[in-house]
N, C-alpha and C positions, 0 to 999 in steps of 0.2 A: 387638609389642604391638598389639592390636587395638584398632583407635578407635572413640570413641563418635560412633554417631550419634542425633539425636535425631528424633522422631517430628514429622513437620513437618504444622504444621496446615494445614485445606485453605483455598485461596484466598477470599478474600470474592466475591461473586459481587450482581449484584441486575437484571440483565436477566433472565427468563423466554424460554425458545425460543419461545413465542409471541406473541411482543414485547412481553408485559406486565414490570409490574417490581414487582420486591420494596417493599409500600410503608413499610417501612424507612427504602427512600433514595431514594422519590417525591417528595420535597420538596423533594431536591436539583435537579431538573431544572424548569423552565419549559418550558412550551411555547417561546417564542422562544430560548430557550438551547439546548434539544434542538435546533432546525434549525440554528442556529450553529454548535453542533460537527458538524454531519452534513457542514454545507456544508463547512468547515474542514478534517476528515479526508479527502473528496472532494478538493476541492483540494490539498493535502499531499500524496497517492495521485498526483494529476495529473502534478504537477512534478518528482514523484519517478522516475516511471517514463519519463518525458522525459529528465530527467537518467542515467539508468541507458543510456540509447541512446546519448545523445551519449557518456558516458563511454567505451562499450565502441567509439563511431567514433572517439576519440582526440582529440575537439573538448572535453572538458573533462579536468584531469587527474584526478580523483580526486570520485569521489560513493559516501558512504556512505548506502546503502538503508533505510527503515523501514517500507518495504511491510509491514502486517501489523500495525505496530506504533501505528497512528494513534494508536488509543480511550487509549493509556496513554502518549501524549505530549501529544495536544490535552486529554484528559480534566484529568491533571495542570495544564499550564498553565492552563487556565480555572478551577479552583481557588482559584487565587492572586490576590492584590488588586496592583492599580495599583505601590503603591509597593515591592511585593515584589519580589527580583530573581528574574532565572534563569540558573542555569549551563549551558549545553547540553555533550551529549560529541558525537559527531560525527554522531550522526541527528534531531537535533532542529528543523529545520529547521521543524515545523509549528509547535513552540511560537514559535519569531518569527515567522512569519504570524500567527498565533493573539495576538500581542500588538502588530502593526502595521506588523510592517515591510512593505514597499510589496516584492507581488511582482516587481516589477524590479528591485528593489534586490538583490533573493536572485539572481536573473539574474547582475547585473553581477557580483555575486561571486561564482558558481560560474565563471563566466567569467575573473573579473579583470581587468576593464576598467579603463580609467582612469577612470569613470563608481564604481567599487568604493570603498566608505567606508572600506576598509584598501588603497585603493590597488594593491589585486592582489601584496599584499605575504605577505598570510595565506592556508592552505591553504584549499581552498573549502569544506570544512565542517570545525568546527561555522560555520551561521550565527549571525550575532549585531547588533543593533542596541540601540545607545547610547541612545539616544530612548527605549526602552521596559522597559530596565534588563534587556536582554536583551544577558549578560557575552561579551564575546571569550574566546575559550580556545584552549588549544597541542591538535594532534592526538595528541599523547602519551595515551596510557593515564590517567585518573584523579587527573591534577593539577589538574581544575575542582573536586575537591572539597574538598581543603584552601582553596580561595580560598574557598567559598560560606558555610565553615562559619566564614571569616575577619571575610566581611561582616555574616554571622547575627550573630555573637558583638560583632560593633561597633553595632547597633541595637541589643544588648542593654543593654551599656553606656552609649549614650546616651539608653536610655530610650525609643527610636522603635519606633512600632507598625511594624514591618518583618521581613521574613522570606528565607530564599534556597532557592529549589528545587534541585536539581541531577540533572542524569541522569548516569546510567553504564550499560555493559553488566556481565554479572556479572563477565566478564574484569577489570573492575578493580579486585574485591574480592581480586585475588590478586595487587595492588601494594601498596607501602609506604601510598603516600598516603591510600586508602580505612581503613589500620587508624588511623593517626595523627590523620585529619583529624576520624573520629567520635568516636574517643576524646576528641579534643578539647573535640569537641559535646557529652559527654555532660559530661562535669566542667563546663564552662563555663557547662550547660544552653541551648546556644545556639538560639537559632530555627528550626530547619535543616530542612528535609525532602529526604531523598537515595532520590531513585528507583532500584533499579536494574530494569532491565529484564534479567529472567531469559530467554535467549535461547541457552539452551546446547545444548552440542552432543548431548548425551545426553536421548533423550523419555525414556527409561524409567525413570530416576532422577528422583528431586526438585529438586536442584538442578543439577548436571554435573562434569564434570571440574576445575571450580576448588576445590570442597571436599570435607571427608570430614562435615560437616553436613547436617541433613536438609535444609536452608532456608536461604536466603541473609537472610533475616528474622530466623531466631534469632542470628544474631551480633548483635544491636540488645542484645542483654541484658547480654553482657561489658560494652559500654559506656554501659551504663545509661540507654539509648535505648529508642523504645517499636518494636515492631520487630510488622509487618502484611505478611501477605501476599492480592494482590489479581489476580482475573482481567485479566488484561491486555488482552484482547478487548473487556471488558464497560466501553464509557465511562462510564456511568450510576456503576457501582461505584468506576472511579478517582476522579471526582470525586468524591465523596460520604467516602473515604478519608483523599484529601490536604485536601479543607477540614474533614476532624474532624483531621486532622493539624496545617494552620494553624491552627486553634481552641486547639490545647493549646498547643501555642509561644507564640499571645501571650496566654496565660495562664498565662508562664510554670512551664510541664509542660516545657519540653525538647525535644529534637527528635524525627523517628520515622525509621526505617526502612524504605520501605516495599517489596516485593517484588513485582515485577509478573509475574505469571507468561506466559509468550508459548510457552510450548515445549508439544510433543504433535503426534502425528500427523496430530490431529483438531481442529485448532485451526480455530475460526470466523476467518471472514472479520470483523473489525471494522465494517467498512462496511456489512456486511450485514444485522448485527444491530443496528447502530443505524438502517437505514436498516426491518426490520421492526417496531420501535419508533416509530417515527414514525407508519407505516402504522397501524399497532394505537390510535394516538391520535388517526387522523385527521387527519392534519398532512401527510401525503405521500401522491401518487399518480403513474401512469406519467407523464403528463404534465406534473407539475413536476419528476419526475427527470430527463426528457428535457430539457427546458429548465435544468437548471443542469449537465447535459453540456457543452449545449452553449455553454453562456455560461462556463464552466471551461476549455475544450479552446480558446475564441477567447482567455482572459484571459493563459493559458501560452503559445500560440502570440506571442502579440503581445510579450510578456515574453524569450523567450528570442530573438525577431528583434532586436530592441531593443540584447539585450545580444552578438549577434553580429554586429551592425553597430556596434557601440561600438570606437571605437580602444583600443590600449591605454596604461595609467597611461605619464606623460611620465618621460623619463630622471632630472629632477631632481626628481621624486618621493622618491628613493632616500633622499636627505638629511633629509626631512621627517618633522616627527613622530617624533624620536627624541632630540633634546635641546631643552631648552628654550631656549638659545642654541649656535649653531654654532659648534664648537671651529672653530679658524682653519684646521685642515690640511685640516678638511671643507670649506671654507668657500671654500680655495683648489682642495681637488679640485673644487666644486659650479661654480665660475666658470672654469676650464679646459674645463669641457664647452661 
């Protein structure tokens, strides 16, 4: 039986190559917002390719990359208001920068210090910080998305102007949880907005090896979701996406789909085109890029000493934060040590 596929529409876009912008979605940027995310995707870029060394020197276990991937994680997260949550999957690491966690804090838990808010108990990514309603999550495959679409659906019902983002790769539109969780969203009409970051293994196809669909976007329609596909490169564009995305959620419209595109041969550098955008507006030049080089490159250095001089989490750590009173067998293993 031959499958259908369908004609997938092309990415929304609103940077220009010469770092003008569609003014469509000029209104979505500020000047001071615009250097926020430049600085923010910069720094993300920083710590990420830090952590990629260490990882491969055997000083951290495990760091998942989003080189490339800034414009459509910071873009996204800035989006989103204060009391919105976020779900990350395991490259999100900017959006909790981008909503406050203290880059030492991302340190100690790439590390897993005892200095670490999970105690060096949780895989080092995803990051995630409580403080900024930026969600913990398991390294598994696309079980932050049944939770987000859990929380969306509980603001709904209590009436609270609140919402839940969530990343995935497209790999996890080809688990259970991804069909379940929107399906859910879409009956419920829950607040939800599920990025995924199309990042597949196939450029020359539309979407990759996980579907026989043009779009990882069109599946939004089966479950009655509004379902967008967006330049993944272009920050201006994400943002401008997910907050007409938040706009329909709390007006009550339901959740969106959104589709970030990242794949191609010829895929822009992120940083680069928002960093020609600035330039184009007047906001940036050699000399300020040079100076938050090098004020990034002193902020990671000092960050990841910090959390390599950090002892690690104490032995009776182990007990904690797992029941709200300690059954007695723990109770007597915790005082035997």
């Amino acid at each position: 039986m031959e499958s259908v596929v369908s004609e997938p529409a092309a990415p929304l876009g609103a940077l220009r190559d010469d770092g003008s912008v569609d003014p469509a979605h000029a209104a979505a940027l500020t000047d001071e917002l615009a250097v926020a995310l430049y600085e923010h995707m910069v720094l993300t870029r920083a710590i990420d390719e830090r952590l990629i060394a260490l990882q491969r020197e055997g000083a951290v276990a495990t760091h998942a990359s989003s080189v490339g991937e800034e414009a459509a994680i910071v873009g996204a997260a800035a989006a989103m208001r204060d009391d919105d949550w976020i779900f990350p999957s395991s490259r999100e690491h900017g959006a909790a920068l981008w909503r406050g966690m203290p880059l030492a804090a991302y340190a100690h838990h790439a590390f897993g210090t005892g200095l670490d808010v999970a105690k060096g108990r949780s895989a080092p990514d995803p990051a995630f910080w409580k403080a900024a309603r930026v969600a913990s999550g398991s390294p598994l495959v696309g079980t932050q998305i049944a939770h987000a679409v859990g929380v969306a659906w509980a603001a709904r019902v209590r009436k609270v102007d609140a919402a839940a983002l969530v990343f995935f790769g497209e790999g996890a539109t080809s688990c259970g949880d991804f069909h379940t969780a929107l399906n859910f969203a879409g009956v419920t009409r829950a607040p939800v907005i599920a990025l995924c970051r199309n990042n597949g293994w196939a450029t020359s196809t539309p979407a990759s090896r996980q579907t026989a669909s043009g779009s990882f976007a069109i599946k939004a329609v089966a479950y009655g979701l509004r379902g967008v596909r967006v330049d993944g490169s272009d920050v201006v564009a994400v943002l401008s996406v997910v907050r007409d995305a938040r706009a329909r959620a709390a007006a009550g419209q339901g959740g969106t789909l959104v589709e970030a595109i990242l794949v191609g041969d010829d895929r822009p550098d992120p940083l680069a085109r928002t960093r020609t955008h600035l330039q184009a507006r007047g906001l940036w030049d050699a000399e300020r890029e040079a100076r938050l080089s090098t004020e990034v490159k002193a902020d990671v250095d000092r960050a990841i000493a910090e959390a390599q001089c950090a002892p690690p989490p104490g032995r009776d750590t182990m007990f904690d934060g797992v029941y709200a009173e300690l059954p007695w067998h723990l109770q007597e293993q915790k005082s035997a040590r």
